[in-house]
C-alpha positions in Angstrom: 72.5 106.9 85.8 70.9 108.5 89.2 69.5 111.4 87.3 66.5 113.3 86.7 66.1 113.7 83.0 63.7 116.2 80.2 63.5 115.2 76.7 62.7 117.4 74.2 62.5 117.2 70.5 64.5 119.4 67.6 64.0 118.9 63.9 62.8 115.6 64.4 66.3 114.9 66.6 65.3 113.3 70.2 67.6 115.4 73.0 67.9 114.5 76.8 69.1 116.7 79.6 69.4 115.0 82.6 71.2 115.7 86.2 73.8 113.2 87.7 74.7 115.4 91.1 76.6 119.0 89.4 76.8 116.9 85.8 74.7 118.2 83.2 75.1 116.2 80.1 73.5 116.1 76.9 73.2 113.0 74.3 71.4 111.7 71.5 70.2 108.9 69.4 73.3 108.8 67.0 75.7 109.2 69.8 75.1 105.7 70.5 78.0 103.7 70.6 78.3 100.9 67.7 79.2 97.8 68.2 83.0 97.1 67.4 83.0 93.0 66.4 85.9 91.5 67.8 87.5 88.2 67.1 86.3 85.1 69.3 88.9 84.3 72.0 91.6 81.5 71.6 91.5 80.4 74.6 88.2 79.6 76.6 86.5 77.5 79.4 85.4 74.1 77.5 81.7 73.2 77.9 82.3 70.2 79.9 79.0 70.5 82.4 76.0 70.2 81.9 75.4 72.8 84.9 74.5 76.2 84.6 77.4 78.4 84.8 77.7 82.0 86.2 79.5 84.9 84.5 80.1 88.5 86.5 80.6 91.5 84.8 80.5 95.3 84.7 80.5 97.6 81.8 78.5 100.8 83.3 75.1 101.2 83.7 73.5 98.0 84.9 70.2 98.7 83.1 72.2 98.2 79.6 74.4 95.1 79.9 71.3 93.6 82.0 69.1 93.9 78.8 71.7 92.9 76.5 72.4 89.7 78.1 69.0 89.1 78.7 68.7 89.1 74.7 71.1 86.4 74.1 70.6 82.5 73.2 72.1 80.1 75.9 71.5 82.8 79.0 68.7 81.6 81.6 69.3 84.9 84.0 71.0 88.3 83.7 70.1 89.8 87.0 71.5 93.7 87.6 73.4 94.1 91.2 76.5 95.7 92.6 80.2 93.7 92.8 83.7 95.0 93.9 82.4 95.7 97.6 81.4 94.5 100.7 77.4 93.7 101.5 76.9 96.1 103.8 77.5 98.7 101.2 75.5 97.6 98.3 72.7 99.4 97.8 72.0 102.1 95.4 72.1 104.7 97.5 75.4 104.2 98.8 77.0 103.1 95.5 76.4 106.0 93.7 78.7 107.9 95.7 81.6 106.0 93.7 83.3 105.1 97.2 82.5 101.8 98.4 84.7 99.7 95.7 81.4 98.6 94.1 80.7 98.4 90.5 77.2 98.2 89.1 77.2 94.7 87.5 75.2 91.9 85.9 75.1 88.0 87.2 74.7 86.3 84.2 73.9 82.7 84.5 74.2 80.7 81.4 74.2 76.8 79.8 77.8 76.2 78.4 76.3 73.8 76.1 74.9 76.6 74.4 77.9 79.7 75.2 80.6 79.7 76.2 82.7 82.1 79.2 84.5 83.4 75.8 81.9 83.9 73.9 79.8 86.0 76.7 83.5 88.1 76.5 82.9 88.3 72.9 79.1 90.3 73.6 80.7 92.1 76.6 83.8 93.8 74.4 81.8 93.9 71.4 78.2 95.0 72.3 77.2 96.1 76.0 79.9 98.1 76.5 83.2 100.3 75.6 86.0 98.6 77.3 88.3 101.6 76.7 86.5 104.2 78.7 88.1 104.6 81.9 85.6 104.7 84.8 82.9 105.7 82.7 80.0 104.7 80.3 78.7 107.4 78.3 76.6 110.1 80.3 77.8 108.2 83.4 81.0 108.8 85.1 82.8 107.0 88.2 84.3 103.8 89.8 80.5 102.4 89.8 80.7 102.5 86.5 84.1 100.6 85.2 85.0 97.9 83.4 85.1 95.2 84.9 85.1 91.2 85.2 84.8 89.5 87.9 86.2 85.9 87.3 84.8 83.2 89.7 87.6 81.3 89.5 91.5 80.5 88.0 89.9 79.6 85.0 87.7 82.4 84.2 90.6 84.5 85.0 92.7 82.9 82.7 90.5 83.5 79.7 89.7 87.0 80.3 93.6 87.9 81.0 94.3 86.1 77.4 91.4 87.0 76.0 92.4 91.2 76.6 95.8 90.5 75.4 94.6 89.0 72.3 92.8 91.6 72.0 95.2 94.6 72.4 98.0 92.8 70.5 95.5 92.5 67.7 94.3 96.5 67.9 90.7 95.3 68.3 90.2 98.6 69.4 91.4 102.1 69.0 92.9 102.6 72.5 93.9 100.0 74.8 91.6 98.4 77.0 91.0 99.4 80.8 88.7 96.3 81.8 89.9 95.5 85.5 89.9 91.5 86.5 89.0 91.5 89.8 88.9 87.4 91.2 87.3 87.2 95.0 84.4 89.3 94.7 80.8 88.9 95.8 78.3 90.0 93.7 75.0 91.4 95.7 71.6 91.6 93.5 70.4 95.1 93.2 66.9 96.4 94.3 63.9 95.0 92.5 63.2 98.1 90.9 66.4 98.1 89.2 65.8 94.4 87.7 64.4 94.0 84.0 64.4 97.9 83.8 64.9 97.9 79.6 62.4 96.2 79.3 59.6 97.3 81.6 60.7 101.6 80.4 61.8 100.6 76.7 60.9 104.1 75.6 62.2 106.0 79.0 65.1 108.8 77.7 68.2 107.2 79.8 67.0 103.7 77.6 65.9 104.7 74.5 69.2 106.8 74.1 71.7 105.0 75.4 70.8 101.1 75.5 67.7 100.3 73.3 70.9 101.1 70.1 72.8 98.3 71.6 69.8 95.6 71.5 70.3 96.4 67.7 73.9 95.7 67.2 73.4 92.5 69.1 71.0 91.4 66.7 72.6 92.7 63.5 76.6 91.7 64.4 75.5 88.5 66.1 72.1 87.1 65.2 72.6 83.6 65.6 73.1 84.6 69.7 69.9 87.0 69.5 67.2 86.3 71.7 63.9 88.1 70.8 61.9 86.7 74.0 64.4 88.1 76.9 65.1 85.8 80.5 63.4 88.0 82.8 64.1 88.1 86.5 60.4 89.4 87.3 58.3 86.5 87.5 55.4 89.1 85.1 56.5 90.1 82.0 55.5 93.2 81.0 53.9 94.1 77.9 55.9 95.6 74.9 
């Protein structure tokens, strides 16, 4: 994602070249990931509160699953930030080197009355992210960008353990899934230039390639969890 990037346009095809340290990488529109709809878990945290409740996870690029989340019904915060690490190390800067044990990752505070853990698991396989890429997300590559969940307590773990198992005995996908679990973790809210980034630069390359096509499939394989009106973490909305 740290990048410089030049868009240019070929037979009506939108092509981006951007710089992530030596990486050159090229993508386009239809290289977009679809969604892959996988079934709802079997076993998930009852909505027994009626306190908000707090879901960790990491699935690449924080810009991406940030806007995603902040797209669906139930959610009242999605804010971007950096788990897996200590405090002292989580900045941007220092992150994208890929050595500090940091991930970039998404605090997403939701009402169980309205989702459930599971069913934010259900978005995260099916919609923000590909589970089976090993330390990368498309043009982005390195720990920072993993897998991840980060459970914030036994029973979060527990569901996301079944949940993958259900998952990989059922074939949901073509190759197994690499999503760590990783319980004990802070999580440490990213720089405010980083927070509601899809949707203040909607039409900036690194967005309108890669994570604008995923704000689709959320709406068109679950639209009864869609959200047109995001939960921004800047108190000014920008204009669309």
């Amino acid at each position: 994602m740290k990048h410089s990037s030049l868009t240019f346009s070929s037979g009506g095809l939108i092509v981006a070249l951007a710089v992530t340290g030596s990486l050159l990488w090229r993508s386009a529109p239809d290289a977009a990931e679809r969604a892959t709809l996988v079934p709802p878990p079997a076993v998930d945290v009852p909505a027994d509160t009626d306190s908000p409740s707090i879901a960790v996870l990491a699935g690449g690029c924080f810009w991406g699953v940030q806007g995603v989340f902040q797209h669906v019904n139930g959610v009242t915060s999605a804010v971007s930030g950096y788990a897996g690490g200590s405090k002292r190390d989580a900045e941007y800067e220092i992150v994208g080197s890929g050595l500090t044990g940091h991930a970039e990752s998404v605090e997403v505070t939701y009402d169980p009355r309205q989702i459930t853990y599971g069913q934010l698991l259900q978005i995260f396989f099916s919609v923000a992210h590909d589970p089976t890429q090993l330390n990368r997300q498309g043009p982005d590559f390195g720990t920072q960008y993993r897998s991840a969940i980060f459970p914030r307590d036994q029973e979060q773990q527990n569901v996301a353990r079944a949940y993958i198992a259900q998952l990989d005995g059922a074939h949901a996908f073509k190759h197994r899934i690499v999503t760590k679990i990783e319980m004990g973790r802070g999580f440490y809210p990213a720089e405010g230039y980083h927070q509601d980034f899809l949707e203040r630069n909607p039409t900036y390359p690194y967005i309108a390639i890669n994570d604008m096509p995923k704000l689709g499939e959320l709406k068109r394989v679950f639209p009864e969890r869609y959200r047109a009106t995001p939960a921004l973490v800047m108190a000014t909305r920008p204009t669309r």
